[in-house]
Structures are given as C-alpha cells and as structure tokens.
C-alpha positions as CSV (number, residue, x, y, z in Angstrom):
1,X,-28.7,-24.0,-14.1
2,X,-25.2,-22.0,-15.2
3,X,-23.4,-20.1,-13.3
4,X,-22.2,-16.6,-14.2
5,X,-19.5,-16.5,-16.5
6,X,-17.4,-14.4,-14.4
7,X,-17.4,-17.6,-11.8
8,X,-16.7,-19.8,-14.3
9,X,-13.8,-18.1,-15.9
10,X,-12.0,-17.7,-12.0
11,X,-9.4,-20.6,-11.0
12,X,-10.9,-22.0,-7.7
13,X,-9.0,-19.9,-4.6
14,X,-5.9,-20.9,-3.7
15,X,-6.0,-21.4,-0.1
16,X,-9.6,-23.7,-0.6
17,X,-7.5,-25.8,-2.6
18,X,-4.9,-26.0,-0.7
19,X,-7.2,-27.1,2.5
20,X,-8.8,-29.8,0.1
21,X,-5.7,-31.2,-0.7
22,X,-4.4,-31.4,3.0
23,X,-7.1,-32.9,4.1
24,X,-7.4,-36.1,1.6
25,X,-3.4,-36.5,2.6
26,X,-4.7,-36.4,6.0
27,X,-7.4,-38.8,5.4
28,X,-4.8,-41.4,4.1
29,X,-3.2,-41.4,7.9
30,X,-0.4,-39.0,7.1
31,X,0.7,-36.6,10.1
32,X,0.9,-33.7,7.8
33,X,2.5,-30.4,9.2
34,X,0.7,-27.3,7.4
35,X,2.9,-24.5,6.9
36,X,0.5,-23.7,4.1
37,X,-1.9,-21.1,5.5
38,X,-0.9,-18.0,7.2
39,X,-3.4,-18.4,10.1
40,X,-1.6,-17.7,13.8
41,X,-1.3,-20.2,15.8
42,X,-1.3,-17.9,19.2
43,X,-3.6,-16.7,21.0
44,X,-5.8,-13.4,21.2
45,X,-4.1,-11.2,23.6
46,X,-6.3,-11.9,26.7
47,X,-7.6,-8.1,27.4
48,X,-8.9,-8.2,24.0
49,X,-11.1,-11.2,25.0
50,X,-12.4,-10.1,28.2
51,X,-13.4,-6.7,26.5
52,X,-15.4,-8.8,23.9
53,X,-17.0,-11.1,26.9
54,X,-18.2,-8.1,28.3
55,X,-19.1,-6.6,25.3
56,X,-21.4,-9.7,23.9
57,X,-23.2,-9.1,27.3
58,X,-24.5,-5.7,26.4
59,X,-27.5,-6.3,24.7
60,X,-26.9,-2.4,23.1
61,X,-24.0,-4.5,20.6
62,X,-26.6,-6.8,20.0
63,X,-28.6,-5.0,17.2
64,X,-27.4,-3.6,13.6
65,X,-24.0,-2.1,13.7
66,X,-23.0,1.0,12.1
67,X,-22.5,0.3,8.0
68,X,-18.8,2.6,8.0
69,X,-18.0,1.6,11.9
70,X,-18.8,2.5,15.3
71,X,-17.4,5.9,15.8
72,X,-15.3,4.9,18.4
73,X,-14.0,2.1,16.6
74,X,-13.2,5.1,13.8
75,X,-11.6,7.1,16.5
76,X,-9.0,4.4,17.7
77,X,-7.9,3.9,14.1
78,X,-7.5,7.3,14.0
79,X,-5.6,8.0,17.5
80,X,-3.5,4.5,16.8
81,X,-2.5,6.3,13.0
82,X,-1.4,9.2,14.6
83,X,0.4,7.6,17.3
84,X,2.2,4.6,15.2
85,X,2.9,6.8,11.8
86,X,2.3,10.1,12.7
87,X,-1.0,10.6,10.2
88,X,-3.5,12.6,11.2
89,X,-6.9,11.3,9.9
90,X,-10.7,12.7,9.8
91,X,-12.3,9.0,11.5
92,X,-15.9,10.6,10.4
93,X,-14.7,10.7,6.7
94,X,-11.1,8.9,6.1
95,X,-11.6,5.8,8.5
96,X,-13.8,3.0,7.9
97,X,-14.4,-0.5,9.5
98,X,-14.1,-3.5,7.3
99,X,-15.2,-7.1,8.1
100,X,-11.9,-8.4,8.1
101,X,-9.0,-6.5,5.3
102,X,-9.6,-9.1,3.3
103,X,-13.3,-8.3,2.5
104,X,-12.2,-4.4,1.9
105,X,-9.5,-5.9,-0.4
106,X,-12.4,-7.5,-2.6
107,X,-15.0,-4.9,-2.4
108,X,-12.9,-2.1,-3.1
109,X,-12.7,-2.9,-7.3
110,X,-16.4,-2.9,-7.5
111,X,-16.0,0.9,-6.5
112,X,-13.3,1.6,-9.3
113,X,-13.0,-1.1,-12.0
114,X,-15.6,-1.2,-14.9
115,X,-16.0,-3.6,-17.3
116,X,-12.8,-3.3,-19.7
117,X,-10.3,-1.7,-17.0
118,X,-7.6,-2.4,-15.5
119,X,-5.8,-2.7,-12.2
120,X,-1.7,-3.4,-12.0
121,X,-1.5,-6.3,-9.6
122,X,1.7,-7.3,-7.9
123,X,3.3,-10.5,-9.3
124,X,3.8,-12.2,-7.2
125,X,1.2,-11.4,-4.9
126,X,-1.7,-11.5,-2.8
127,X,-4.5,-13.4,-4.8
128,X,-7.3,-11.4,-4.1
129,X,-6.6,-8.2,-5.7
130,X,-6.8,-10.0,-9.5
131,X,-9.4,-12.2,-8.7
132,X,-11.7,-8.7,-7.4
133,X,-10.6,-7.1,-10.2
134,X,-11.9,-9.7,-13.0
135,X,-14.8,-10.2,-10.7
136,X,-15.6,-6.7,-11.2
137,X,-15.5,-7.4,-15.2
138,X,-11.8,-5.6,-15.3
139,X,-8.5,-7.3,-16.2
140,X,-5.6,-7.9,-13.6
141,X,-2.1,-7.0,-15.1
142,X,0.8,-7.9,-14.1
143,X,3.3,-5.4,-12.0
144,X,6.8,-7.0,-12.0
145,X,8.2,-7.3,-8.5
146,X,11.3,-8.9,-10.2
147,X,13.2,-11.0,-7.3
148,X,16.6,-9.0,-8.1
149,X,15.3,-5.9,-6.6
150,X,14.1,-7.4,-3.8
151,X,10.8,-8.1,-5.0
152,X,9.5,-4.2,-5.1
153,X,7.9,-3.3,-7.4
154,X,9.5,-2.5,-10.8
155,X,7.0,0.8,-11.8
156,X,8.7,1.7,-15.0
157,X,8.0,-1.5,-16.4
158,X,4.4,-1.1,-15.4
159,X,2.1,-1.3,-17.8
160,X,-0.2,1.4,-17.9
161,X,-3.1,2.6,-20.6
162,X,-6.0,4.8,-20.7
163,X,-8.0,1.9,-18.5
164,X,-5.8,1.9,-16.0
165,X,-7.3,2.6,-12.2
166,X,-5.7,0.9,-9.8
167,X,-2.7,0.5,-8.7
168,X,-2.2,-2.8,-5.6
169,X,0.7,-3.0,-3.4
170,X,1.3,-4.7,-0.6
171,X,4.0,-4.1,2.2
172,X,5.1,-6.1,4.3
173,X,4.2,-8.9,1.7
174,X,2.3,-11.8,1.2
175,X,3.8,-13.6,-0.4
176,X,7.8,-12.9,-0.4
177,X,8.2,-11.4,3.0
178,X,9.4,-7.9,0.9
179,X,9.6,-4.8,2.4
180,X,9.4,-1.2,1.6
181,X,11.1,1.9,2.5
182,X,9.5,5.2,2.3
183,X,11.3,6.1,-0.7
184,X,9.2,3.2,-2.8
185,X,5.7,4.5,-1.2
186,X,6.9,7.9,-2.0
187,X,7.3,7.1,-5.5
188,X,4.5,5.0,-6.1
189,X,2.3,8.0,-4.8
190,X,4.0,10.0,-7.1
191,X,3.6,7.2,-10.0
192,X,-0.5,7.1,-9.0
193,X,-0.8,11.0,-9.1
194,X,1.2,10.7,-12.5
195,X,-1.1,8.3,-13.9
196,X,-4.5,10.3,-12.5
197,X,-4.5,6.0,-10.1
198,X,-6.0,5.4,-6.8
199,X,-3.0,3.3,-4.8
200,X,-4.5,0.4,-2.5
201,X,-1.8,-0.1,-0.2
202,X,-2.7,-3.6,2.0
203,X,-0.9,-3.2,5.1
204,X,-2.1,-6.0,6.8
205,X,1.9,-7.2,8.4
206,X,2.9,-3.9,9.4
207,X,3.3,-4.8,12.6
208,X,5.0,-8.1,12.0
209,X,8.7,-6.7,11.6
210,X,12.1,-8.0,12.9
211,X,15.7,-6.9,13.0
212,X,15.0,-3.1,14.1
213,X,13.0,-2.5,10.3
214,X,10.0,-0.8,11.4
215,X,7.3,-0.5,8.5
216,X,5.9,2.7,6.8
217,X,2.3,3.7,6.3
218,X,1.8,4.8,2.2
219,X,-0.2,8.0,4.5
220,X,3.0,8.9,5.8
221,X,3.8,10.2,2.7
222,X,3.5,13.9,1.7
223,X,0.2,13.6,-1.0
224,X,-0.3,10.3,0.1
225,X,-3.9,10.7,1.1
226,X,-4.3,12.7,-2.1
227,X,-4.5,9.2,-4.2
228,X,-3.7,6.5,-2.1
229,X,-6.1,4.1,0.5
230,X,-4.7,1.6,3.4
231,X,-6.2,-1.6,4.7
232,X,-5.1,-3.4,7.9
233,X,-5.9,-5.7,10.1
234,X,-6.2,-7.0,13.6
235,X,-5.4,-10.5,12.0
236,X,-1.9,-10.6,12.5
237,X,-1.0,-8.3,15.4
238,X,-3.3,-9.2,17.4
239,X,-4.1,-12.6,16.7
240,X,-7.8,-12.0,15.1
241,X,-7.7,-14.0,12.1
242,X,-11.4,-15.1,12.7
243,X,-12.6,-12.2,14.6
244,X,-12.8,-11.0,11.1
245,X,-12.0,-6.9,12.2
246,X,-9.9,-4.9,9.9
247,X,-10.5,-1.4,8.7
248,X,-9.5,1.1,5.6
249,X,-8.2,4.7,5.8
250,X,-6.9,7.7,3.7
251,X,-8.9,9.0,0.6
252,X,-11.8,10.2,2.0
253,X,-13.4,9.7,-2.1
254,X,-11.8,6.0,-1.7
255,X,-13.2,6.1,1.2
256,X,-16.9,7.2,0.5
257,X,-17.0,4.8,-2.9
258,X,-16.1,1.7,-1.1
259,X,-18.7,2.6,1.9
260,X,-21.3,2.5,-0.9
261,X,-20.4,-0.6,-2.4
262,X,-20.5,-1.8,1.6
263,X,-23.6,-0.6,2.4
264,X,-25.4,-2.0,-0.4
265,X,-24.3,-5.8,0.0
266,X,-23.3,-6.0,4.4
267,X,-24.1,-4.6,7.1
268,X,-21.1,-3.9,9.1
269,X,-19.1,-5.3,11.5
270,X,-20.8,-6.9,14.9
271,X,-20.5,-4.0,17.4
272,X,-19.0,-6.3,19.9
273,X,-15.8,-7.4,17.8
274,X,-15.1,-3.8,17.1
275,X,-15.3,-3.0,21.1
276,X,-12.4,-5.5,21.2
277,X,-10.8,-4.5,18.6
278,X,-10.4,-1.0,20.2
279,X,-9.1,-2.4,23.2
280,X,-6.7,-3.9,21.1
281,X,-5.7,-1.0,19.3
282,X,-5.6,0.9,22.2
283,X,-4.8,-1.1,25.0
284,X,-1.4,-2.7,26.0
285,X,0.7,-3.2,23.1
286,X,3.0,-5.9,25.4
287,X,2.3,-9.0,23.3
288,X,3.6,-7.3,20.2
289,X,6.9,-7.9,21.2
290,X,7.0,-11.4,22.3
291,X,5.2,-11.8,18.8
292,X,7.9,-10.7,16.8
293,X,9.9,-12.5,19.3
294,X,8.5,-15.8,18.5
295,X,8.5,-15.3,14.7
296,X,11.7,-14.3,14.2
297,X,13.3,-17.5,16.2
298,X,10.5,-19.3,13.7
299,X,12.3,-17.1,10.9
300,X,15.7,-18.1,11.9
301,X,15.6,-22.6,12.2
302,X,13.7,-22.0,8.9
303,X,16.6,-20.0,7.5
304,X,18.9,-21.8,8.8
305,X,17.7,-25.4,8.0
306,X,17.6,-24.5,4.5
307,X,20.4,-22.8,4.2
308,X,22.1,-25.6,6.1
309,X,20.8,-27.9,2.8
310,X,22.4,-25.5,0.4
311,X,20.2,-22.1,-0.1
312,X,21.5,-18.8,0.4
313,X,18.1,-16.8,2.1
314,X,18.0,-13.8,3.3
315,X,16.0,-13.6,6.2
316,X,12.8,-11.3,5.6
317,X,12.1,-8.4,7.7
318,X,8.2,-8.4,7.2
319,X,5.5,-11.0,7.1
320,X,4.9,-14.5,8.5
321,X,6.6,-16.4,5.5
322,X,9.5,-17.1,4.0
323,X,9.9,-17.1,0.1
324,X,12.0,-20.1,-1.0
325,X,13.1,-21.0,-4.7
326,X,12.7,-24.8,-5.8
327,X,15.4,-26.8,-6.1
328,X,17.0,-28.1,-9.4
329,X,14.3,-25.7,-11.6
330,X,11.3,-27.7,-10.4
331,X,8.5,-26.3,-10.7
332,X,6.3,-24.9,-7.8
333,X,3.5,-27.6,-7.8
334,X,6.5,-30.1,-8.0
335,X,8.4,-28.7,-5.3
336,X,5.4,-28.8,-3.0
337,X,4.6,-32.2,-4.2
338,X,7.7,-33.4,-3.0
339,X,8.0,-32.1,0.3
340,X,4.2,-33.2,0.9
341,X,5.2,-36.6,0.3
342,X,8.4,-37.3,0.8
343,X,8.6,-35.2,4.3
344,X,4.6,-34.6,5.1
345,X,5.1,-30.8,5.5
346,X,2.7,-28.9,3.4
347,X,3.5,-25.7,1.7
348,X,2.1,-23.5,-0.8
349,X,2.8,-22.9,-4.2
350,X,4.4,-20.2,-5.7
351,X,2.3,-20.2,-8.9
352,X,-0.7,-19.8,-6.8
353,X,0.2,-16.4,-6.5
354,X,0.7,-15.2,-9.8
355,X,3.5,-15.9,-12.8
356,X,6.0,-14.1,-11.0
357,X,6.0,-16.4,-8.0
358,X,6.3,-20.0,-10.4
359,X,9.3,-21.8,-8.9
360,X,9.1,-20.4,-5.6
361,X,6.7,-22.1,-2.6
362,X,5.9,-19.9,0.8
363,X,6.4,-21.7,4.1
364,X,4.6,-20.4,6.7
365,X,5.9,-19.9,10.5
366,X,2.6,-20.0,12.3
367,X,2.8,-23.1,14.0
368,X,4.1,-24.5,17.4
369,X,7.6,-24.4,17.8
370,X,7.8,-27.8,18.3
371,X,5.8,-28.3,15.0
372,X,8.2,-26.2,13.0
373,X,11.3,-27.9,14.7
374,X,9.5,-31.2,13.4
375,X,8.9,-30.1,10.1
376,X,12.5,-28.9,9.5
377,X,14.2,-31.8,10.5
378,X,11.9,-34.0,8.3
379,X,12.7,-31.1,5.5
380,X,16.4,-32.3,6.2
381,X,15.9,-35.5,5.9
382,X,14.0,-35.5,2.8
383,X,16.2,-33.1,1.1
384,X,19.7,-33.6,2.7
C-alpha cells in the first residue's frame, strides 16, 4: 500500500525523533538528562485537579462536548482576555476551545492554505506551522527572524506574492526565548492588513515571563482583531501539557473557518478538562508566580554555566528555553551529539526548527532543579 505523497514528502517530527533517539541512549545504560522537550516537570495547580475530580463524576460531562467549547469555557477566555490584556471579545463568535494549541496550530492551514499557497513561517521557529501548511498542499516560506535583531521578525525582507495567506508568529518563542513589544505586533498587523494576510499569533508562553517584561496580546492592538487570530494554552501556565486544553480567539471569520475544519474531523474537547480549565483560568492565579520563580533561577545556573565556559547570553525574558550557539561553528546535530555523549544531557537541535536555527541547540529548563544542577556541571565538565 503507498502512503500519500504529502506524508512521504514531510521529514519525520522533530520531537518523535528526538524521543527515539533518547530512548536507545537510554537503552545502552546511560543516565541521560532530557532537556530536549519542553514538557513541565511541575505539577497541575491542585484546585485545577479537584475541579476536574469532581467534574469526571458528573455524568452530564460524560457525553459529546460542544464542537466550538462549552460556553462557559468561552466565557472565561473571554473574562481572563479582558482582565489580563484589556480585550474585549464576543465568546459566542471570537473564542473557541481547542484540543490542546497545538492541534488549532495544525488545523488552522486547512482553513486558509490551498494547494499552491503560501504561508511566511518564522525561521527559526515552531515546527508545526510549515509542516500544516505543506500538509495543506501549500508551501512554507521562510520569515527571517535574523538573530541581530533579537530574533523578531525581519517583515521587509518577507517574502510575499499573490499566494500569500498567512502570516505565523510566535511570542514568547519557541524556540529562541524572543520577545515582542507592542510596537512589533502593531506593525505586523499593519503588515497583514497591507498584504489583505490573516496573522496567527501562538501565544502559548505568555505567561511565562521574568525580569518585570510582561507579554502583549496581538488583540491588544488597535485593528488587531480585524486580521489577526491568537492561540494559547493551559500547557505552560498551568501545568496542562497532557490535559490537552488550549483555545483560539480574535477574528470572528478566523474563527468560524477553523470551527468548520474542527467540526468536520473532532469532536471537541472532553467537557470535564474544560471545567478545569476554567477554574484555572479563573481561579487563583498564586502558582504563577512561584512558576516564573522557579524558571528564572533555572534560567539563571543555565546562563551562568555557560557563560562561565565562555558564551555571552542574554538571558530571555519569555519561554522555557534558552537559545545557545554551538561552539567552534559546529553544526547543530554535532553540537547535540557531543553534549549527548560526552556529558549525557540531551538537547535539541537547532536545525530542527528551520534554516534559521542551524548552529544553535534549545535547552530546556523543565526539569528538577537538582537535574538541571546535574546537567550543568556535567556540561562543565565536558566543555570546560
């Protein structure tokens, strides 16, 4: 039997190759330390659980959910938008719930991208928006996000033709820790309503911020709804990774074309996860802090370990991850290679995530403190 062509013509995904490589080093006795996957290592807040416990129990969460979200799951997106950003959205028609951001990410070309177009893709950057995009039949081009600027993204070198629809971005980000101002949302939105674009704007590590920076929604904008759509996440600030809740707003036309893709291939998110997620959008906001807490002292031994060994980082505001360049022009794959064996700390590479990121590797700070301090000093010891 063969396989579409638009399967065979995609790399495998980064992150499943990454797990299969871990585990035959792991399989071979080594005690590897994964700073590869951005998965947090703490815990669901614990209100959030109870409110799912109780939840499961109600045999009313126990049938089909609603395809675009519960509507109270649409109203606390919309009351936590207004509260954290100061955006006033329509939950009935500019709020959605997603199974996770992720999936929203990947079903959201199939609403814009035809056969032949095209979709400016950060690069470096999250791998999901090109691979969407060629599985929609499109082609992914690259958006410079050169490293000088700070890894924004460069929009008059953008590339842009007649088959241009989309326009990804991605702040905080995945992977080089970047972050925006309002200015740069403000003129991407004026870039998207230049160039007749819809802007995707994956805010999945807003909330995961440090030093006083406090991260912008792309609907803050004046006109911003006019062009532009915003996915997030209970992943990160709340610890959710496989609670798989996320949700989209803005665009209400963004909005309606992705809800039909949605209904036509899931069936929404289990009624019970989005009761918890509400609680956690709603509810006490106290673990926030001691999560930023705890990252940033992550942030900092990473930092400073490598800077110790002869980098100059700056440390990121944004994100889980810091962005480091190779050492001595090695290549990513190289780089990662050599920390894998000569120090067992796994990493990921840089050319995973586009052209742009190819002698770079992202380390990950969601693991144990203790793990971490391990991993550095072996780090030191391999590299010193």
């Amino acid at each position: 039997m063969k396989v579409a062509g638009r399967i065979e013509s995609l790399a495998p995904y980064l992150f499943a190759e990454l797990d299969r490589k871990l585990a035959a080093k792991r399989a071979q006795g080594v005690d590897v330390i994964s700073l590869g996957v951005g998965d947090p290592d703490l815990p669901t807040p614990e209100h959030v659980v109870e409110a799912m416990r109780e939840a499961v129990r109600d045999p009313a969460t126990h049938r089909y959910p609603s395809y675009s979200g519960s509507p109270e799951f649409r109203q606390a997106v919309a009351r936590w938008y207004g509260g954290r950003f100061g955006v006033r959205l329509d939950p009935e028609t500019e709020v959605m719930a997603l199974i996770g951001s992720k999936e929203g990410l990947g079903h959201l070309s199939f609403a814009y991208v035809d056969p032949g177009d095209e979709a400016l893709v950060p690069d470096p950057g999250y791998p999901v928006y090109g691979v969407s995009t060629r599985l929609a039949g499109g082609t992914p081009v690259s958006l410079p996000m050169p490293s000088e600027s700070g890894f924004l993204p460069d929009l008059d070198r953008a590339a842009v033709s007649e088959r241009t629809k989309v326009l990804w971005l991605n702040f905080p980000s995945n992977p080089t820790g970047a972050v925006a101002d309002l200015a740069t949302l403000e003129r991407a939105v004026a870039f998207a309503r230049e160039h007749e674009l819809l802007l995707a704007h994956d805010a999945a590590y807003s909330e995961i911020t440090f030093d006083g920076y406090v991260a912008p929604s792309v609907l803050q904008v004046p006109g911003g709804k006019d062009v532009a759509i915003e996915f997030n996440s209970l992943s990160k600030s709340s610890n959710m990774t496989g609670w798989r809740i996320g949700y989209a707003a803005g665009n209400a036309d963004a909005i309606r074309a992705l809800s039909i893709v949605k209904t036509n291939l899931d069936s929404g998110q289990f009624t019970a996860v989005q009761r918890a997620a509400i609680v956690a959008l709603t509810g006490p906001q106290d673990h926030l802090e001691e999560l930023r807490t705890v990252y940033q002292k992550r942030r900092d031994r990473v930092v400073e370990t490598l800077n110790a060994l002869g980098w100059s980082l700056t440390a990121p505001l944004g994100s889980v991850y810091v962005w480091l360049p190779t050492r001595d022009g090695m290549s990513s794959a190289a780089f990662a290679d050599l920390l894998l064996d000569e120090a067992g700390v796994f990493v990921a590479p840089g050319s995973g995530y586009g052209a742009g990121g190819e002698g770079y590797v992202r380390i990950s700070l969601t693991v144990s403190d203790d793990r971490l301090d391990e991993a550095m000093d072996r780090v030191a010891c391999a590299l010193g």
